[in-house]
C-alpha positions as CSV (number, residue, x, y, z in Angstrom):
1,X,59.0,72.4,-99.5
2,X,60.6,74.4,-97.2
3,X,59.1,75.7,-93.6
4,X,59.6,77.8,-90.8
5,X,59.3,77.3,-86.8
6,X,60.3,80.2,-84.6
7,X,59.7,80.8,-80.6
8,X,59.9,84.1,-78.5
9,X,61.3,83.8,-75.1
10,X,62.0,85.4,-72.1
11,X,64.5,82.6,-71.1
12,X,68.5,83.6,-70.1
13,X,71.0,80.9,-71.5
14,X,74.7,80.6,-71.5
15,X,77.1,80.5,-74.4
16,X,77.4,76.6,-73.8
17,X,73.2,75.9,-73.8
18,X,72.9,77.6,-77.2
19,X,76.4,75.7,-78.8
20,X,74.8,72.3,-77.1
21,X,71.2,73.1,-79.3
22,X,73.0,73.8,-82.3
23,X,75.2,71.0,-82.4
24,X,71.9,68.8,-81.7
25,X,70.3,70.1,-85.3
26,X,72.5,68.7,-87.0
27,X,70.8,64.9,-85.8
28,X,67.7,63.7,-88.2
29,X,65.6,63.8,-85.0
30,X,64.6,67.6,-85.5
31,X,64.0,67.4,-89.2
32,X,66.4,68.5,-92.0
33,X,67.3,71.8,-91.0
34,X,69.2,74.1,-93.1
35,X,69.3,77.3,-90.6
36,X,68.5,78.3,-87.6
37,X,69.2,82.2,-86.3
38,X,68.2,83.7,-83.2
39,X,68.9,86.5,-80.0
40,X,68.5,85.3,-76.5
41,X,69.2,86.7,-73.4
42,X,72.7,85.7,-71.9
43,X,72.9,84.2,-68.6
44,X,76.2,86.4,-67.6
45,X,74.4,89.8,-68.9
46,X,74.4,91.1,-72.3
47,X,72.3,88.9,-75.4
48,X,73.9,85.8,-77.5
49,X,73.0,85.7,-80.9
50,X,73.6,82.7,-83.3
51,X,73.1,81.3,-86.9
52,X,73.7,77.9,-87.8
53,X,73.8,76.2,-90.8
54,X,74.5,72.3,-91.1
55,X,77.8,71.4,-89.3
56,X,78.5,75.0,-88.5
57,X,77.7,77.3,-85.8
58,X,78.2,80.5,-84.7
59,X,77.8,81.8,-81.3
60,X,78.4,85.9,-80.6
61,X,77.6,88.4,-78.1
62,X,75.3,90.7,-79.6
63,X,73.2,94.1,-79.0
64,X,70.7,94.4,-76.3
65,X,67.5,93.1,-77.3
66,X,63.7,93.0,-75.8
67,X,62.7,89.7,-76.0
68,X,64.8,85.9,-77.0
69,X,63.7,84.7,-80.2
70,X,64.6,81.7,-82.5
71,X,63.9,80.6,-85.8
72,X,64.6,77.4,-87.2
73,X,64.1,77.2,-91.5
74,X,64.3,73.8,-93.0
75,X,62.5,70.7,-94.2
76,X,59.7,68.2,-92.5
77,X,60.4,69.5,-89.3
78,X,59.2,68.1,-85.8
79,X,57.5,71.1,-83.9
80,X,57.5,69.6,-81.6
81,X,61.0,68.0,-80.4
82,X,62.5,72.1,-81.2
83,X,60.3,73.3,-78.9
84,X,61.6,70.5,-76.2
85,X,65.2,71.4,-77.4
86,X,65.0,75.3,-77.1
87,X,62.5,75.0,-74.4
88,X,63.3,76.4,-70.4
């Protein structure tokens, strides 16, 4: 069975932070996780947005948004070390 984990936050992050968290879903640690989306506010202006399915990731500048959100979809996932790995 398949769930869902998703965060809002007001955090800034750089191109590099959210291609480092991306990369790290693809280790058994977090769960099996099939994809991952999300908008966060980008550390040199503008917003980052990014999907993610296993060994691939994309990482874009995207249009303004009002708050950072993630959302991660997948299998037996720990709550728990996401939050850690997304967490500011």
């Amino acid at each position: 069975m398949f769930t869902s984990w998703g965060l809002e936050t007001p955090a800034v992050y750089t191109k590099e932070e959210i291609a480092h968290i991306l990369a790290e879903l693809d280790k058994e640690e977090y769960g099996m996780v099939l994809r991952a989306k999300g908008m966060v506010a980008g550390a040199e202006g503008g917003w980052i947005y990014f999907d993610y399915v296993p060994e691939e990731s994309n990482v874009r500048d995207g249009k303004p948004g009002v708050t950072g959100k993630f959302c991660v979809i997948g299998s037996q996932l720990k709550e728990e070390k996401l939050a850690a790995l997304f967490g500011k």
